[in-house]
PyMOL Python script that loads the backbone (N, CA, C, O; Angstrom):
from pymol import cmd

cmd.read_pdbstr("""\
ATOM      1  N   UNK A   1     -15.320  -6.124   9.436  1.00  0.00           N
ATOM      2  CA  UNK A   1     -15.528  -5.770   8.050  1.00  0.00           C
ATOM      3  C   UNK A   1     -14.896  -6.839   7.166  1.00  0.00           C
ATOM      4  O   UNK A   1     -13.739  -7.256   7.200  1.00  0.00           O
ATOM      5  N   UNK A   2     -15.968  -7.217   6.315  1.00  0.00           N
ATOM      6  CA  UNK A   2     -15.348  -8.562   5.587  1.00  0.00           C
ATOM      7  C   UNK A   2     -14.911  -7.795   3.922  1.00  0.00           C
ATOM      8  O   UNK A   2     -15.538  -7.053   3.166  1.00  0.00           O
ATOM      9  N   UNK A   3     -13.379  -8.491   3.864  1.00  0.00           N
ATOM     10  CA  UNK A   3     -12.961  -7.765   2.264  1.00  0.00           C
ATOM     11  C   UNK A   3     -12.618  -8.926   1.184  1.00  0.00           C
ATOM     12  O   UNK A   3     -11.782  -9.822   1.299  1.00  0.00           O
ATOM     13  N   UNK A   4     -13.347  -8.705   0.287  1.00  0.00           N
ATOM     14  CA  UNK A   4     -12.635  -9.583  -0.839  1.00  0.00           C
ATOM     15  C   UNK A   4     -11.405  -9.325  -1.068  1.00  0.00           C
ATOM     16  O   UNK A   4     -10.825  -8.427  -0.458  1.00  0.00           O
ATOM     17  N   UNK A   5     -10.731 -10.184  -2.120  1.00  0.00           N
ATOM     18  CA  UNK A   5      -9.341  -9.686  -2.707  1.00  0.00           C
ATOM     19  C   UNK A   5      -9.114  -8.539  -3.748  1.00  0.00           C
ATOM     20  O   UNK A   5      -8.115  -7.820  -3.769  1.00  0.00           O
ATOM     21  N   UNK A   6     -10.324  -8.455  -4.730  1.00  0.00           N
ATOM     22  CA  UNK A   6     -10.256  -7.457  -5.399  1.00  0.00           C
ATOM     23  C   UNK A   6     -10.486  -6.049  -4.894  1.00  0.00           C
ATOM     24  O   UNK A   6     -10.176  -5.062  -5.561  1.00  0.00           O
ATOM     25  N   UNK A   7     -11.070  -5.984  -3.629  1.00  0.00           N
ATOM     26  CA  UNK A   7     -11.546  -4.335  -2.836  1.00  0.00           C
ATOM     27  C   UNK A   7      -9.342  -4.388  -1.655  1.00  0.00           C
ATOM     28  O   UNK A   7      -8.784  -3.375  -1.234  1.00  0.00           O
ATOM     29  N   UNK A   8      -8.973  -5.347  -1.570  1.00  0.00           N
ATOM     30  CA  UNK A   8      -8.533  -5.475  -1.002  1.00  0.00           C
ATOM     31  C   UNK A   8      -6.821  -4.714  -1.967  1.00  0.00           C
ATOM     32  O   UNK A   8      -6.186  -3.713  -1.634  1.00  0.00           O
ATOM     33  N   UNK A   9      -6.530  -5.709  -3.210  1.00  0.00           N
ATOM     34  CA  UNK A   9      -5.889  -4.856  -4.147  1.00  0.00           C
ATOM     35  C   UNK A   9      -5.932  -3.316  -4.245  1.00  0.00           C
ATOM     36  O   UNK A   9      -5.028  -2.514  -4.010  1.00  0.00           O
ATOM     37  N   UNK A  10      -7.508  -3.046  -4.748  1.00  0.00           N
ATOM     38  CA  UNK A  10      -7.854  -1.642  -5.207  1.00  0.00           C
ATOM     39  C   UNK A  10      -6.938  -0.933  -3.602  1.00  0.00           C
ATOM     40  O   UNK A  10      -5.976  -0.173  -3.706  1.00  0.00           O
ATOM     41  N   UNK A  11      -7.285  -1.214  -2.777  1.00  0.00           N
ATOM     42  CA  UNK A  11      -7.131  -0.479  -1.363  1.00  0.00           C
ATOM     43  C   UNK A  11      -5.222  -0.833  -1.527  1.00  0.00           C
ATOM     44  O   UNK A  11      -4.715  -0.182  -0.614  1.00  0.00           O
ATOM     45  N   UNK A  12      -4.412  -1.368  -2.089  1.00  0.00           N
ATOM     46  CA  UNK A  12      -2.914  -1.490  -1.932  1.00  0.00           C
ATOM     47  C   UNK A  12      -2.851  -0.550  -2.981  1.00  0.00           C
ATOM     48  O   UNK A  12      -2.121   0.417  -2.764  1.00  0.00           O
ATOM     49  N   UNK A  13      -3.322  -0.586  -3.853  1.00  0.00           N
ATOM     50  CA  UNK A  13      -3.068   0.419  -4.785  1.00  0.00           C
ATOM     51  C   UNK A  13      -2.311   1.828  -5.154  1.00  0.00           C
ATOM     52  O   UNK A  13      -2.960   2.871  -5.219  1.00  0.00           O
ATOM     53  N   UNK A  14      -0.455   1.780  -5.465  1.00  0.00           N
ATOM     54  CA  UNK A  14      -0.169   2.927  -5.163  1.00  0.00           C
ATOM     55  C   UNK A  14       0.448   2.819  -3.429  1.00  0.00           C
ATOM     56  O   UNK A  14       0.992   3.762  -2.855  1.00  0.00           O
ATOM     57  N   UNK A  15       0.227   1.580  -2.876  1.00  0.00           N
ATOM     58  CA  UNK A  15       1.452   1.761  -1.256  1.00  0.00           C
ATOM     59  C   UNK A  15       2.067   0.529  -1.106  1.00  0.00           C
ATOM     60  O   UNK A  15       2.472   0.198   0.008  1.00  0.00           O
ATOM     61  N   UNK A  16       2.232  -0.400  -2.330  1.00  0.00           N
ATOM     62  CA  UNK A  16       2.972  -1.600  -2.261  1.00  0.00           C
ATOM     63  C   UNK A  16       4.494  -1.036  -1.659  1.00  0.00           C
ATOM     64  O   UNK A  16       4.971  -1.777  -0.800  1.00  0.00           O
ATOM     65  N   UNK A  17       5.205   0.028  -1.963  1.00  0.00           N
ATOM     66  CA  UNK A  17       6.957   0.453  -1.362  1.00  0.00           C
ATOM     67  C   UNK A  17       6.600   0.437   0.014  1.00  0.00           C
ATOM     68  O   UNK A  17       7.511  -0.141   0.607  1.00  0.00           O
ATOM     69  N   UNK A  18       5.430   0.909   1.060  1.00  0.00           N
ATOM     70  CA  UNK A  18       5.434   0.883   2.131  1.00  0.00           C
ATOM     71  C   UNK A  18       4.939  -0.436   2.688  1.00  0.00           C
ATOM     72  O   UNK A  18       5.443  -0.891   3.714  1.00  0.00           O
ATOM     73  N   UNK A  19       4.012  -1.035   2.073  1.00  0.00           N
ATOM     74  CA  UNK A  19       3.010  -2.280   2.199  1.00  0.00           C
ATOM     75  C   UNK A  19       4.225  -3.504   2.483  1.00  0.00           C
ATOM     76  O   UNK A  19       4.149  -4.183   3.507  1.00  0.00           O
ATOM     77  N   UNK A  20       5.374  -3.722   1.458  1.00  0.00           N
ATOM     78  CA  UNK A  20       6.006  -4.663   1.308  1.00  0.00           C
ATOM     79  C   UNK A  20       7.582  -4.765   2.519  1.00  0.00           C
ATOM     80  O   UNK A  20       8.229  -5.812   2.541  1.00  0.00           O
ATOM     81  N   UNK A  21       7.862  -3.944   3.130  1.00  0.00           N
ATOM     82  CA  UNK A  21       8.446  -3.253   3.656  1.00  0.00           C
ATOM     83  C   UNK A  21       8.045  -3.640   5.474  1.00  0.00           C
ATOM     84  O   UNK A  21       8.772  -4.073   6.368  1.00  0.00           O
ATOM     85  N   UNK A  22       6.625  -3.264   5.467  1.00  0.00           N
ATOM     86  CA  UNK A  22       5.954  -3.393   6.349  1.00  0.00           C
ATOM     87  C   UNK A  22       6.130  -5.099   7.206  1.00  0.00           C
ATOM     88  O   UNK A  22       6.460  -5.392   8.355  1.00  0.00           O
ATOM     89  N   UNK A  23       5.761  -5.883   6.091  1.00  0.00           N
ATOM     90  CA  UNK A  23       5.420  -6.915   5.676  1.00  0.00           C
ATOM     91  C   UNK A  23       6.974  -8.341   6.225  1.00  0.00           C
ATOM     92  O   UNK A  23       7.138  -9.455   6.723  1.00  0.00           O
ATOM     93  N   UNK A  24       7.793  -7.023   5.566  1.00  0.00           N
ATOM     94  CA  UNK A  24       9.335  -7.688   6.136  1.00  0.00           C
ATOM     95  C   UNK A  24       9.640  -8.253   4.927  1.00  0.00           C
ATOM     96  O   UNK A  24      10.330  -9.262   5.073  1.00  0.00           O
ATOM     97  N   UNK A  25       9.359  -7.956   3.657  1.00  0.00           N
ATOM     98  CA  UNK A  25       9.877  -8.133   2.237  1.00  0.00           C
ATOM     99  C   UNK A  25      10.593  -6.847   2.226  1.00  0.00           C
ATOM    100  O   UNK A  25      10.122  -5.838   2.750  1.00  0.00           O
ATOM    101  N   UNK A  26      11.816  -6.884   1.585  1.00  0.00           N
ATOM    102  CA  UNK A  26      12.852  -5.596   1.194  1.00  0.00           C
ATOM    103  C   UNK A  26      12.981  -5.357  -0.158  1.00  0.00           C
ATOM    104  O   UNK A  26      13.437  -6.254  -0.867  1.00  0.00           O
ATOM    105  N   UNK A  27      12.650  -4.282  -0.643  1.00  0.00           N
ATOM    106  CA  UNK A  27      12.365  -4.134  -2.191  1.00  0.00           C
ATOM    107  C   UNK A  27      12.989  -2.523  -2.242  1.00  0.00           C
ATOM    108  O   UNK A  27      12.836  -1.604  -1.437  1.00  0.00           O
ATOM    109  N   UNK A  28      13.752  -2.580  -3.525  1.00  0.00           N
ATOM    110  CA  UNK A  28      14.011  -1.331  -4.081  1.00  0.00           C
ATOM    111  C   UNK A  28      13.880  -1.111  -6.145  1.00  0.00           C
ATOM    112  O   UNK A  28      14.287  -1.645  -7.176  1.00  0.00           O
ATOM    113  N   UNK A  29      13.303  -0.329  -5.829  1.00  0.00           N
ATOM    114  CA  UNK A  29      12.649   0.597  -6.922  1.00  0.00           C
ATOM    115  C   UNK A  29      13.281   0.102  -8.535  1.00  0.00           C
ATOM    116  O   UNK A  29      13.541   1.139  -9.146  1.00  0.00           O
ATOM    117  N   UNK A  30      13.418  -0.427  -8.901  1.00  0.00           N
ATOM    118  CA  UNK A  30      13.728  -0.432 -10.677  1.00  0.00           C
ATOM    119  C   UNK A  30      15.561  -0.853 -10.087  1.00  0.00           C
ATOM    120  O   UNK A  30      16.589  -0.440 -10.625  1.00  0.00           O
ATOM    121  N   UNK A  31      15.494  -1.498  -9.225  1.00  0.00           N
ATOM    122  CA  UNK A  31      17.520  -1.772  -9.191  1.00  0.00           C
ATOM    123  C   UNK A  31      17.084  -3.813  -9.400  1.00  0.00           C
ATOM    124  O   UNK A  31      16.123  -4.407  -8.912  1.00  0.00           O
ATOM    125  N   UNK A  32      17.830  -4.190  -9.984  1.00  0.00           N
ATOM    126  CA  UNK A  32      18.230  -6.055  -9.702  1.00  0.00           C
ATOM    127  C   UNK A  32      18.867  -5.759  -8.259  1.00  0.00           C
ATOM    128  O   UNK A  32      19.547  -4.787  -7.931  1.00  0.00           O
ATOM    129  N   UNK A  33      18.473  -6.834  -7.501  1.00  0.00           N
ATOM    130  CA  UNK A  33      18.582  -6.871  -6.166  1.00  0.00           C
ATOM    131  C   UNK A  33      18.585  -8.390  -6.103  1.00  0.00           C
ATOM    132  O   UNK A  33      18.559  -9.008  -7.167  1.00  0.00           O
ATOM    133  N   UNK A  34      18.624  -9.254  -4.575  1.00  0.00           N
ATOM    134  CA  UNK A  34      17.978 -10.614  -4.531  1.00  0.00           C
ATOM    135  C   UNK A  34      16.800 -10.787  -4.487  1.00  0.00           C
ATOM    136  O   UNK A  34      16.023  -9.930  -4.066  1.00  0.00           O
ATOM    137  N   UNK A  35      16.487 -11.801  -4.865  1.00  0.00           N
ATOM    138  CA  UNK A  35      15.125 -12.123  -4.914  1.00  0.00           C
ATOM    139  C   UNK A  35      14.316 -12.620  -3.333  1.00  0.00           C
ATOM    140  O   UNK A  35      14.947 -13.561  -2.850  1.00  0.00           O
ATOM    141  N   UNK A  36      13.616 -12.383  -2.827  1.00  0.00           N
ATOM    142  CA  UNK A  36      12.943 -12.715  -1.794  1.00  0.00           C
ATOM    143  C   UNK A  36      12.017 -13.724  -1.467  1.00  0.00           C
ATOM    144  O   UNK A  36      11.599 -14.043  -0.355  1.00  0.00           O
ATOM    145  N   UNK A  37      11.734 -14.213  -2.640  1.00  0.00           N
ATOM    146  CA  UNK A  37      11.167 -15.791  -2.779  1.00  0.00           C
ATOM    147  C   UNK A  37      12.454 -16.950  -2.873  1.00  0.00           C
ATOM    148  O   UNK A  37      12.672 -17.688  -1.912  1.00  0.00           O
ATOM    149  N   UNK A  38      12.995 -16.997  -3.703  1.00  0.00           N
ATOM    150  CA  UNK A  38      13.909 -17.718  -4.583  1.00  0.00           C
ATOM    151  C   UNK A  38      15.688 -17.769  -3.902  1.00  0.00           C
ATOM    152  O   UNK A  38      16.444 -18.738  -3.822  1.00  0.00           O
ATOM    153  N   UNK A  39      15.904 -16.378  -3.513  1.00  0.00           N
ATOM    154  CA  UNK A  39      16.853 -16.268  -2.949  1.00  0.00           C
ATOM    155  C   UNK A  39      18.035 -16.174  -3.724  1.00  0.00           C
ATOM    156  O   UNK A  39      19.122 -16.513  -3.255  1.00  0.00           O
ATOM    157  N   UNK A  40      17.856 -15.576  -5.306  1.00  0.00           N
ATOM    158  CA  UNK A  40      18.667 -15.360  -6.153  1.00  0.00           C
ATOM    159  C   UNK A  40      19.913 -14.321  -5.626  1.00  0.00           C
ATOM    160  O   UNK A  40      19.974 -13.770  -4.528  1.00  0.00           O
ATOM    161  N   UNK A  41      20.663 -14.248  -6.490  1.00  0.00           N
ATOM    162  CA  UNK A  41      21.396 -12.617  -5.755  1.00  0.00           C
ATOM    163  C   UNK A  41      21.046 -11.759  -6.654  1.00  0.00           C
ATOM    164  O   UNK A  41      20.776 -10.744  -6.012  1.00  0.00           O
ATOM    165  N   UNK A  42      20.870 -11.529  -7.877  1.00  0.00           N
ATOM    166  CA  UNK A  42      20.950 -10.409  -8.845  1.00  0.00           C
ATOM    167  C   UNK A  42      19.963 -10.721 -10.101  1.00  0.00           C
ATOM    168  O   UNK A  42      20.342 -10.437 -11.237  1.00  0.00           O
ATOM    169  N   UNK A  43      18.417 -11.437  -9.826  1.00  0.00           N
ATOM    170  CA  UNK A  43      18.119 -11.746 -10.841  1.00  0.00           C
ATOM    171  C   UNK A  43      16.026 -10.922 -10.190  1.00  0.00           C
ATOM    172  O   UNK A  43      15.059 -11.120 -10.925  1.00  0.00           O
ATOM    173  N   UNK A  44      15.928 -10.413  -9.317  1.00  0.00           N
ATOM    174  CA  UNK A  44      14.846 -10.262  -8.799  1.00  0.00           C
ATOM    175  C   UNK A  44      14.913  -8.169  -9.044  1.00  0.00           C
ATOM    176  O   UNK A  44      15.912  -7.467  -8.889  1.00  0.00           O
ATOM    177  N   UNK A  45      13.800  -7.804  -9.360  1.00  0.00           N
ATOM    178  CA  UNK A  45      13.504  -6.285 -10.006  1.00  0.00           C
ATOM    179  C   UNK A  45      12.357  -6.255  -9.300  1.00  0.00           C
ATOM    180  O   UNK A  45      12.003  -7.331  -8.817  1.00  0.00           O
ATOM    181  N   UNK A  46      11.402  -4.915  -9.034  1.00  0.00           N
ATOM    182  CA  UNK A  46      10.751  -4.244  -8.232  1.00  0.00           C
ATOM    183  C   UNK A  46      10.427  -3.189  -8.847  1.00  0.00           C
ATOM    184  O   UNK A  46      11.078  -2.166  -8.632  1.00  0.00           O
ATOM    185  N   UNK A  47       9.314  -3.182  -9.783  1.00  0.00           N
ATOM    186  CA  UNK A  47       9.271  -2.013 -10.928  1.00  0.00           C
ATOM    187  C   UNK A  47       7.764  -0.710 -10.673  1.00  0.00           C
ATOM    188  O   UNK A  47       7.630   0.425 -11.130  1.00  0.00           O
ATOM    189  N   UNK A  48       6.731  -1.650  -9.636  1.00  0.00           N
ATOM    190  CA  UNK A  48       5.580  -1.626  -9.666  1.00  0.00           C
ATOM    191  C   UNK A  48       5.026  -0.191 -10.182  1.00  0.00           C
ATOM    192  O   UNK A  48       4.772   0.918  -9.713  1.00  0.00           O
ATOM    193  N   UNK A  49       4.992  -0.831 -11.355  1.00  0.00           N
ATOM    194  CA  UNK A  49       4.340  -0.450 -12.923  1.00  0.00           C
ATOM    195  C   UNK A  49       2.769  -0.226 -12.257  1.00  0.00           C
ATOM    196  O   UNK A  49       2.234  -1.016 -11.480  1.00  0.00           O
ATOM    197  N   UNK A  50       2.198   0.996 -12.741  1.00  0.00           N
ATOM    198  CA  UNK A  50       0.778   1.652 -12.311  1.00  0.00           C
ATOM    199  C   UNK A  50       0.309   1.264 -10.422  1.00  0.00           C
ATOM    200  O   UNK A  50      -0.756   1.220  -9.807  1.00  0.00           O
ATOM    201  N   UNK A  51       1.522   1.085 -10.117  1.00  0.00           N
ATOM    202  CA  UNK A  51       1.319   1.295  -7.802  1.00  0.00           C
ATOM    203  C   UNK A  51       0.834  -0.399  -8.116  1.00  0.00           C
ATOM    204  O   UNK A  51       0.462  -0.981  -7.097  1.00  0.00           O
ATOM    205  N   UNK A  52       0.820  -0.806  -8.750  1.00  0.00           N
ATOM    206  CA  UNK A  52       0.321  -2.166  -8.182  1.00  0.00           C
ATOM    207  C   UNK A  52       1.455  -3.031  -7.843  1.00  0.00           C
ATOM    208  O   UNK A  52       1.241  -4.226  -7.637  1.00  0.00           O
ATOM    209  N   UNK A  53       2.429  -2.634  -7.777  1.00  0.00           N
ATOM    210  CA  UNK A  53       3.460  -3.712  -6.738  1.00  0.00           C
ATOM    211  C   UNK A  53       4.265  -4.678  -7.563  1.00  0.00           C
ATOM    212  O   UNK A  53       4.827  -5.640  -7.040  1.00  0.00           O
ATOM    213  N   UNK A  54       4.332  -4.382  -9.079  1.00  0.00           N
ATOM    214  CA  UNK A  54       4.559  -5.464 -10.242  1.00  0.00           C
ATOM    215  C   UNK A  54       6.417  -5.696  -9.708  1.00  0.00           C
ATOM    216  O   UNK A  54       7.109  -4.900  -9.075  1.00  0.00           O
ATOM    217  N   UNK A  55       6.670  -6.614 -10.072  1.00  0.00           N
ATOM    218  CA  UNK A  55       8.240  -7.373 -10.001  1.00  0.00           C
ATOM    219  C   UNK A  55       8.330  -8.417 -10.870  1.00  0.00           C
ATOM    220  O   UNK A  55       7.328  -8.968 -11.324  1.00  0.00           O
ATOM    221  N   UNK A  56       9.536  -8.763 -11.163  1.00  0.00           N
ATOM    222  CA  UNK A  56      10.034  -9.733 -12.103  1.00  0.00           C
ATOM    223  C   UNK A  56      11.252 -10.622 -11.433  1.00  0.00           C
ATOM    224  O   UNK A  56      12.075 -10.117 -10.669  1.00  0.00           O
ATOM    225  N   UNK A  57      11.258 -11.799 -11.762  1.00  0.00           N
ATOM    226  CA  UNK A  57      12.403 -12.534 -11.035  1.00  0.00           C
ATOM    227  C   UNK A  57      12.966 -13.629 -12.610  1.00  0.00           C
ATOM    228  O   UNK A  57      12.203 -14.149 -13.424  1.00  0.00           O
ATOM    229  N   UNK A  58      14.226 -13.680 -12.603  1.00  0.00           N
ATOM    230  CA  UNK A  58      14.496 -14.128 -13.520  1.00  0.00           C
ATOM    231  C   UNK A  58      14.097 -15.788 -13.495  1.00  0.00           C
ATOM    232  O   UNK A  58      14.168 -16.462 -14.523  1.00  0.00           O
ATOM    233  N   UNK A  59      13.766 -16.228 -12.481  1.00  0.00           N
ATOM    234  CA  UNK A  59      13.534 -17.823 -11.904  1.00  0.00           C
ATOM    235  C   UNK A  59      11.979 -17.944 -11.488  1.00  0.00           C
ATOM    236  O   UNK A  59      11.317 -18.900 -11.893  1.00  0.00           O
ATOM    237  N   UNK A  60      11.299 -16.732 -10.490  1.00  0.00           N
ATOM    238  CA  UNK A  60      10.123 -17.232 -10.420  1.00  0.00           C
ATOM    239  C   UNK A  60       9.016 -16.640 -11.078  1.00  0.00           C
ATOM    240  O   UNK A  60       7.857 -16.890 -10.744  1.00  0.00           O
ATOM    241  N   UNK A  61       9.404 -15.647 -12.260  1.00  0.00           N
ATOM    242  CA  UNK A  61       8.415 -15.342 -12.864  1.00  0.00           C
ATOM    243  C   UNK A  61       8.054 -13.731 -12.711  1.00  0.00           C
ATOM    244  O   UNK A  61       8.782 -12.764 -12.484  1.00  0.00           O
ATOM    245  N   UNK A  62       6.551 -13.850 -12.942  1.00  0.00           N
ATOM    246  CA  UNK A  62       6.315 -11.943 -12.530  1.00  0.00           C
ATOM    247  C   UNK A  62       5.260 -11.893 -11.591  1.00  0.00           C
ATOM    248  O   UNK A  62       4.848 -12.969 -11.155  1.00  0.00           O
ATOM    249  N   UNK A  63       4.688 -10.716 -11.154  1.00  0.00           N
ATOM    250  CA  UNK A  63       3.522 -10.729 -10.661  1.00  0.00           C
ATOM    251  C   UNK A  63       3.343  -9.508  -9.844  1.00  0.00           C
ATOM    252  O   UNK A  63       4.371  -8.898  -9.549  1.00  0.00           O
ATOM    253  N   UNK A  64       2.129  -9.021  -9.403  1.00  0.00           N
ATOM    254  CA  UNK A  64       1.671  -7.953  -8.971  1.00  0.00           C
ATOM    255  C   UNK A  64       2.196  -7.926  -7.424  1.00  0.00           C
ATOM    256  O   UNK A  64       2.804  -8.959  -7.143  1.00  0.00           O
ATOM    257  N   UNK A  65       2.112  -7.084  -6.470  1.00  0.00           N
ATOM    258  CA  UNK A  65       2.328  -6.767  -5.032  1.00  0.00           C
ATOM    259  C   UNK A  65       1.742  -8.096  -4.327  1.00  0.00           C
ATOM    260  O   UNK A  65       2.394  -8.760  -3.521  1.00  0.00           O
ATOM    261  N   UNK A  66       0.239  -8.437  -4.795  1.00  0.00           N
ATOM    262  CA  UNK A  66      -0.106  -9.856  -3.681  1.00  0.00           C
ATOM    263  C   UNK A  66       0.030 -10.727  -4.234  1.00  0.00           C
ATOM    264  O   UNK A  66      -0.641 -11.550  -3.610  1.00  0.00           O
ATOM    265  N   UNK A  67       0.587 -11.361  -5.296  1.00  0.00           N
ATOM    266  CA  UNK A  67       1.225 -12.323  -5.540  1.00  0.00           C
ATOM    267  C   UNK A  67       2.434 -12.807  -4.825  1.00  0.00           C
ATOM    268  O   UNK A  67       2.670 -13.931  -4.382  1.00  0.00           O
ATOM    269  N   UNK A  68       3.311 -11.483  -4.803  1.00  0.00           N
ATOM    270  CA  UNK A  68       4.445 -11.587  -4.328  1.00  0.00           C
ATOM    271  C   UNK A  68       4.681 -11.952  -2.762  1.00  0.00           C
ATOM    272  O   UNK A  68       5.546 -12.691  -2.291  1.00  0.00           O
ATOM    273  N   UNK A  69       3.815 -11.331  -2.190  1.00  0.00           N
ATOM    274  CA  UNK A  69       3.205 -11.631  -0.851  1.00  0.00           C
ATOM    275  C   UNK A  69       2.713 -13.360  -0.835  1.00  0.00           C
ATOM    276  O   UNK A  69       2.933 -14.045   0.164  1.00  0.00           O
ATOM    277  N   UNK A  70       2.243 -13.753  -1.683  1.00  0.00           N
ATOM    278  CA  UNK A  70       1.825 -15.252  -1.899  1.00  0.00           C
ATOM    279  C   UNK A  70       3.169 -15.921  -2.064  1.00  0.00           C
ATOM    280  O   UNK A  70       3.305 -16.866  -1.287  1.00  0.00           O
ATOM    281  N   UNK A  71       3.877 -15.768  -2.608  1.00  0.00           N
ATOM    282  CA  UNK A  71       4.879 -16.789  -3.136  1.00  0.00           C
ATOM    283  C   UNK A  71       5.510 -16.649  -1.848  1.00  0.00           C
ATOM    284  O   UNK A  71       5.529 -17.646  -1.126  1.00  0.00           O
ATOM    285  N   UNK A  72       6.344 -14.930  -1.195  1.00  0.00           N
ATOM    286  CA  UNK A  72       7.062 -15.099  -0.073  1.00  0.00           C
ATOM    287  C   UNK A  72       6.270 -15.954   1.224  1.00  0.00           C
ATOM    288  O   UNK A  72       6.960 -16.860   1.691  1.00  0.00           O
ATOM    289  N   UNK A  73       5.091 -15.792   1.766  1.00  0.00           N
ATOM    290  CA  UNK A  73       4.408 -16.721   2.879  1.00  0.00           C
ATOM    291  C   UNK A  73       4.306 -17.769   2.591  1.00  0.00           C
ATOM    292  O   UNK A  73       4.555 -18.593   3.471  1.00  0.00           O
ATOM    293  N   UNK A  74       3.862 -18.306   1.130  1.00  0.00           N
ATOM    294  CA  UNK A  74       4.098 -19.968   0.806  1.00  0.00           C
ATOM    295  C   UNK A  74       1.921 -19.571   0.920  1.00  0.00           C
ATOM    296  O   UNK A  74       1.117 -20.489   0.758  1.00  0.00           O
TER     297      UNK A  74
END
""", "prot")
cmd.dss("prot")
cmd.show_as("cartoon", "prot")
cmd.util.cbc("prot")
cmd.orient("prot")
């Protein structure tokens, strides 16, 4: 079964806390934590605003659940 990225989103939708986890990224809920790209200590958040996986890093920016997945694999 072949998936685009956008059927592929819709389908994370709402399980990025288990998805990211899975994945071997460690994320907790609305706390500053380290960052998992960047490797900050206290500047990386985990808010995901409407299940889509949203985070903020004070160094690399913002972005949805597969972004974040992009930046951590390179």
């Amino acid at each position: 079964m072949k998936m685009n990225v956008t059927a592929t989103v819709s389908h994370a939708l709402g399980h990025w806390p288990r998805i990211l986890p899975a994945l071997g990224i460690q994320v907790l809920k609305n706390r500053h934590q380290p960052c998992p790209v960047c490797g900050g200590s206290d500047r990386f958040r985990f808010d995901d605003r409407e299940g889509r996986g949203t985070w903020y890093c004070n160094q690399c920016g913002a972005g949805d659940g597969l972004k974040l997945v992009e930046k951590v694999f390179g």
